[in-house]
C-alpha positions in Angstrom: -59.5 -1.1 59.3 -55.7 -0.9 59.2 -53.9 2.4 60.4 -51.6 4.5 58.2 -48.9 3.1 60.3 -50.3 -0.2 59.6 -50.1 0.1 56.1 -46.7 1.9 56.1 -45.0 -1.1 57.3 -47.4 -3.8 55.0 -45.8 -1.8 52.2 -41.8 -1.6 53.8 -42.1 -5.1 54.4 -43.6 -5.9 51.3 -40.3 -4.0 49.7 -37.8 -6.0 51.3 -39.0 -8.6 50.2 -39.2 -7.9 46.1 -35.5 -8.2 46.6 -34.5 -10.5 44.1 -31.0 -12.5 44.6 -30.4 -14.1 40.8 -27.7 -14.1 38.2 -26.1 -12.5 36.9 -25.6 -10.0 38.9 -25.3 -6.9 37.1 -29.2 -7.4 35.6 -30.2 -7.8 39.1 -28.6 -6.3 41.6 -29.4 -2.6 40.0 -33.4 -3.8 41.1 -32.2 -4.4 44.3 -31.0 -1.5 44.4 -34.1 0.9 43.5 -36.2 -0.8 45.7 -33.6 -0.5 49.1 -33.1 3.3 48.8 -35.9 4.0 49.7 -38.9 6.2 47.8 -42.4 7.1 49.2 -44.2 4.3 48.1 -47.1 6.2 47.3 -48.6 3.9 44.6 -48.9 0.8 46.9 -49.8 2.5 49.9 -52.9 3.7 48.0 -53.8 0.7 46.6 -53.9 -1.2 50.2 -55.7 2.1 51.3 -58.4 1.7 48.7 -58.6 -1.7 49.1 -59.1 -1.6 52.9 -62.1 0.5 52.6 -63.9 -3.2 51.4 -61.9 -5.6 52.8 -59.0 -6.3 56.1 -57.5 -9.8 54.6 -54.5 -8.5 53.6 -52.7 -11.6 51.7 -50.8 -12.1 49.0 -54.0 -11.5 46.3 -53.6 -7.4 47.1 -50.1 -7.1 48.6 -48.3 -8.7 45.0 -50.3 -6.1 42.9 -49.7 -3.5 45.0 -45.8 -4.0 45.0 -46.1 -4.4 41.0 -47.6 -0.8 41.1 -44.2 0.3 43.0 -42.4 -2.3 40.9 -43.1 -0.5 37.7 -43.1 3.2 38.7 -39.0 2.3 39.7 -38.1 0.9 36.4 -39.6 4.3 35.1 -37.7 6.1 37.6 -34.5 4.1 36.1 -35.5 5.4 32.6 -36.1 8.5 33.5 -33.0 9.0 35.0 -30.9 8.4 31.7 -33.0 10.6 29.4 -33.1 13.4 32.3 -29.1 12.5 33.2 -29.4 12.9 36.7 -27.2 12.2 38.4 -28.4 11.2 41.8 -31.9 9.7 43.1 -33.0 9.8 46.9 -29.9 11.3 47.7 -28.0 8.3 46.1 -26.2 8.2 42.5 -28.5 6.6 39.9 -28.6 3.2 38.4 -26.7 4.2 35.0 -24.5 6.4 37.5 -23.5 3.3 39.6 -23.5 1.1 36.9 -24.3 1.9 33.3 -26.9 2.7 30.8 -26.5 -0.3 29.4 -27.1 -2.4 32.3 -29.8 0.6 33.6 -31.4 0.1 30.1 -31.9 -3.8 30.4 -32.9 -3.9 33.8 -35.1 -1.0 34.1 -36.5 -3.7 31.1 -36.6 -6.5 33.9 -38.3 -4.5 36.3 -41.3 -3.8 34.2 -42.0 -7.8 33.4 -41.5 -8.0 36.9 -44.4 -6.3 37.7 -46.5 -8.2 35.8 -45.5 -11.3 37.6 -46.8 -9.7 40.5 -49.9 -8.2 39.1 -50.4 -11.9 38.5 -51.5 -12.7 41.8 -54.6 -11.1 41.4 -57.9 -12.8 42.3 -58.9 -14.7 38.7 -62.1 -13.3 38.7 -60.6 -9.8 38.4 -57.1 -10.4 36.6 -58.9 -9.4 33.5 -59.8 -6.2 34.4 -56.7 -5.7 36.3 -54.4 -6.8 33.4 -55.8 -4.1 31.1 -56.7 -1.2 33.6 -52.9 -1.5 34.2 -51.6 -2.0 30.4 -53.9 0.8 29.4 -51.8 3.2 32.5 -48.7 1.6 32.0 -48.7 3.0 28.0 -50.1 6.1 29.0 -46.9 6.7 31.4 -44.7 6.3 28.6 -47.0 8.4 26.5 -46.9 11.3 29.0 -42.8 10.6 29.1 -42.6 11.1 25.7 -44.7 14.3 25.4 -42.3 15.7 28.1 -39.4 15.0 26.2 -41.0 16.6 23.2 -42.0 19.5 25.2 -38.5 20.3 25.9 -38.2 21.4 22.5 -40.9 24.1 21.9 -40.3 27.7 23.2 -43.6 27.1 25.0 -46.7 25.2 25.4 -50.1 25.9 27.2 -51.7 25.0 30.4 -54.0 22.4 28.5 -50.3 20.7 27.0 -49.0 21.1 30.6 -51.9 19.0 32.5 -52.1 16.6 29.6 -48.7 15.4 30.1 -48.4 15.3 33.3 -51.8 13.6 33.7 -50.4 10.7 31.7 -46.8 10.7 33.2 -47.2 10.9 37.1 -51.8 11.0 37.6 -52.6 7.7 36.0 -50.4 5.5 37.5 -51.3 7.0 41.2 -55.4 6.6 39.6 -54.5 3.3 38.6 -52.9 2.4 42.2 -56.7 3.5 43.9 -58.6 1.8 41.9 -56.8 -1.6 41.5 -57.6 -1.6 45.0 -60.9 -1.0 45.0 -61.4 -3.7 42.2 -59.5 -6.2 43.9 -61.6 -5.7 47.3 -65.0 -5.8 45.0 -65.9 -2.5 45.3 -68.9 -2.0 42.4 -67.6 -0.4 39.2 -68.9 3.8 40.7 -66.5 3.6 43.2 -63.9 2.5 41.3 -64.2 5.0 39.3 -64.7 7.8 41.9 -61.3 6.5 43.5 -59.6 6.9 40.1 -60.7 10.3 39.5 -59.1 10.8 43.4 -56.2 9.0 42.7 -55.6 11.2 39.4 -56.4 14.7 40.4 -53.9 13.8 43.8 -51.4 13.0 41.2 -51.9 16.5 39.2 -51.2 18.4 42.9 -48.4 16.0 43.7 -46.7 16.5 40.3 -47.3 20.4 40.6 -45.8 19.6 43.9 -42.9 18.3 42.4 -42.2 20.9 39.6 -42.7 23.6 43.1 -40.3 21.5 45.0 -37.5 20.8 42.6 -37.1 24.8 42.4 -37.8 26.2 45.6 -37.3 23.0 48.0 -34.2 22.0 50.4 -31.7 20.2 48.6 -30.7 18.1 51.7 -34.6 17.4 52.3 -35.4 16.5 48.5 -32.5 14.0 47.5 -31.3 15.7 44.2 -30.3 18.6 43.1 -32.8 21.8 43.6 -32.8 23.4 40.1 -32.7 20.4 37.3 -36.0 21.4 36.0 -35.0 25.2 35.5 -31.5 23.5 33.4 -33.0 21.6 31.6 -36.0 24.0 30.5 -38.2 21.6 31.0 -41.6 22.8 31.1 -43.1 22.3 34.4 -46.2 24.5 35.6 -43.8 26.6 37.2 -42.1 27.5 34.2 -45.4 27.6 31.7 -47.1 30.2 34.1 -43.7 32.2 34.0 -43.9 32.0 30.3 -47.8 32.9 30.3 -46.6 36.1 32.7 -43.7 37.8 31.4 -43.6 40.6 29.1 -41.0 43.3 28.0 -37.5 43.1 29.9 -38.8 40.1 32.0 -39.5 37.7 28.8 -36.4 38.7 27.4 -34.7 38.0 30.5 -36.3 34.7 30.7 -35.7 33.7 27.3 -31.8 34.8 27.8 -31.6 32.4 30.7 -33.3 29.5 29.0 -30.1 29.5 26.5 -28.0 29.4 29.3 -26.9 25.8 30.4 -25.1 23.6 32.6 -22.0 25.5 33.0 -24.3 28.2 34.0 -26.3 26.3 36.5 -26.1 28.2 39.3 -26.4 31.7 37.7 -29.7 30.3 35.8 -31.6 28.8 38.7 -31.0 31.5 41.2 -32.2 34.2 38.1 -35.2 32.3 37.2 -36.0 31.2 40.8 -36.3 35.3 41.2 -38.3 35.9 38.4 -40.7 33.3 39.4 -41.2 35.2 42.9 -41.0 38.3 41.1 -44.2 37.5 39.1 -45.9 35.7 41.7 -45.7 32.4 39.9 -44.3 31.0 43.4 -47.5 32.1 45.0 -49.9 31.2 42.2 -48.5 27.3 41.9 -48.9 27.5 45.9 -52.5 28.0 45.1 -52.8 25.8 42.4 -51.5 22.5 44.5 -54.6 23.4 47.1 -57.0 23.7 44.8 -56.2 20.2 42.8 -56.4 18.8 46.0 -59.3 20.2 47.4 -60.5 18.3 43.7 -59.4 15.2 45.2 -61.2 15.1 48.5 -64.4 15.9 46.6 -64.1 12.6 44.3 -64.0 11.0 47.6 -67.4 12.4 48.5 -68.7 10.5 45.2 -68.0 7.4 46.6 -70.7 6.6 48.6 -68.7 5.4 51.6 -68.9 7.1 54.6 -66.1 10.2 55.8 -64.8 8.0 58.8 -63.9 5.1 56.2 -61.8 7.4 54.2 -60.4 9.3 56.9 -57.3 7.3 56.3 -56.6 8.4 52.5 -57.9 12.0 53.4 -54.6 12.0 55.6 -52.8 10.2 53.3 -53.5 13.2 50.9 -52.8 16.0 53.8 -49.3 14.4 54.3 -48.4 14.6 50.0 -49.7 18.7 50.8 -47.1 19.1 53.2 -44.3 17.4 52.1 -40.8 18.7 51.2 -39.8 15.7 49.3 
């Protein structure tokens, strides 16, 4: 069984290596450009972790659909950046930034046929199955795009409209990354499914994680801004619980702020960073992140396979706990 190292540098390899050096250049060099700046590579560093619980012959069969996993989640990253206008990724500026959004529009469209090249190299025997489990994910992340947007919109929505969306923007691609692997290494159709369910309920604490991060993280540490989410009133778990909470003075505080915009920016997310300590809606997503992972590691009890097999994705999930980025 590969180490965590191991995989690490399967993946970074892997990455240099989806550098693609065609013309013209301005379709193609802003791909280059997502995939050299880095990123955490979570998606294909679960899949080759899934995988490696059945098999150790890591060729081209896994590593290709692996990489289209990463592939795809940067062209979203690409799209998201225009319809969220940020204005720097990873600490650099962002594709329509450095270029356009024209040219981040078209090949943001290039990256995701890209990743179906590569999800082309599957075994035949499971390209089938691996074709639709990741058409079926790759619809649902634009599904749970568009219910964020939407959600923008609304004065507030629930929990339920909170996990729903997020499940579909950010869970199923990291469910989908677990259990390509496991159906690519032959694992029988239970433990694919228990690997989903681990991958998806990670991604509900690592999204939470986000939302927590993006308001109360170091802005040298996390790569963008510290406060977009509070600008932008988007409606993170953060901000739903604060909703759910106030009352009296505070809610009309709150609702004061959320009219405020960017010219305010540092006013609003100072003032609504308060309130959310001041209602203990900091401490309550602090709980909230342990307890969808503790949700995690008990999908990976379902599998079957024995705790010193999955040791490896257990500390894969421990590391995403701690994390500041």
């Amino acid at each position: 069984m590969y180490t965590l190292e191991e995989i690490d540098r399967i993946v970074e390899n892997a990455s240099k290596l989806q550098l693609i050096h065609r013309e013209p250049a301005n379709l193609y060099e802003p791909l280059d450009y997502m995939m050299s700046i880095g990123g955490k590579r979570l998606r294909p560093k679960l899949c080759l972790h899934s995988y490696n619980l059945l098999s150790d012959d890591m060729g081209n069969s896994i590593i290709f659909p692996a990489m289209a996993l990463e592939v795809f989640h940067e062209y979203t990253l690409i799209h998201d950046d225009i319809m969220d206008r940020s204005d720097t990724r990873r600490g650099n500026p962002t594709v329509y930034k450095k270029w356009n959004e024209n040219i981040a529009i078209l090949s943001g469209d290039v990256m995701s046929l890209l990743s179906y090249k590569y999800l082309a190299y599957a075994p035949t025997e499971v390209l089938p199955d691996a074709l639709k489990l990741f058409t079926e994910t790759t619809m649902q992340v634009c599904e749970g795009q568009q219910y964020d947007m939407d959600f923008e919109n609304l004065p507030f929505i629930t929990k339920e409209d909170y996990l729903m969306m997020i499940g579909l923007k950010t869970a199923v691609l990291l469910a989908c990354s677990c259990k390509m692997g496991a159906l690519i290494g032959g694992a029988p159709v239970p433990v694919c499914n228990a690997l989903y369910h681990f991958g998806y309920k990670l991604g509900i604490a690592f999204q939470i994680t986000d939302d927590y991060l993006d308001t109360f993280g170091n802005e040298q540490v996390f790569g963008k801004k510290i406060g977009g989410d509070i600008v932008n009133n988007k409606k993170t778990w953060l901000l739903v619980d604060c909703i759910r909470r106030a009352d009296g003075e505070k809610k009309q505080a709150l609702e004061k702020l959320m009219q405020l915009g960017e010219e305010d920016r540092a006013l609003k997310v100072e003032s609504v960073r308060n309130l959310y300590v001041e209602l203990g809606v900091k401490e309550a997503a602090e709980a909230e992140i342990l307890a969808w992972h503790r949700k995690a590691l008990e999908e990976l009890d379902k599998t079957g396979i024995a705790p010193q097999q999955t040791r490896n994705l257990r500390q894969f999930a421990e590391a995403l706990l701690r994390r500041e980025k």
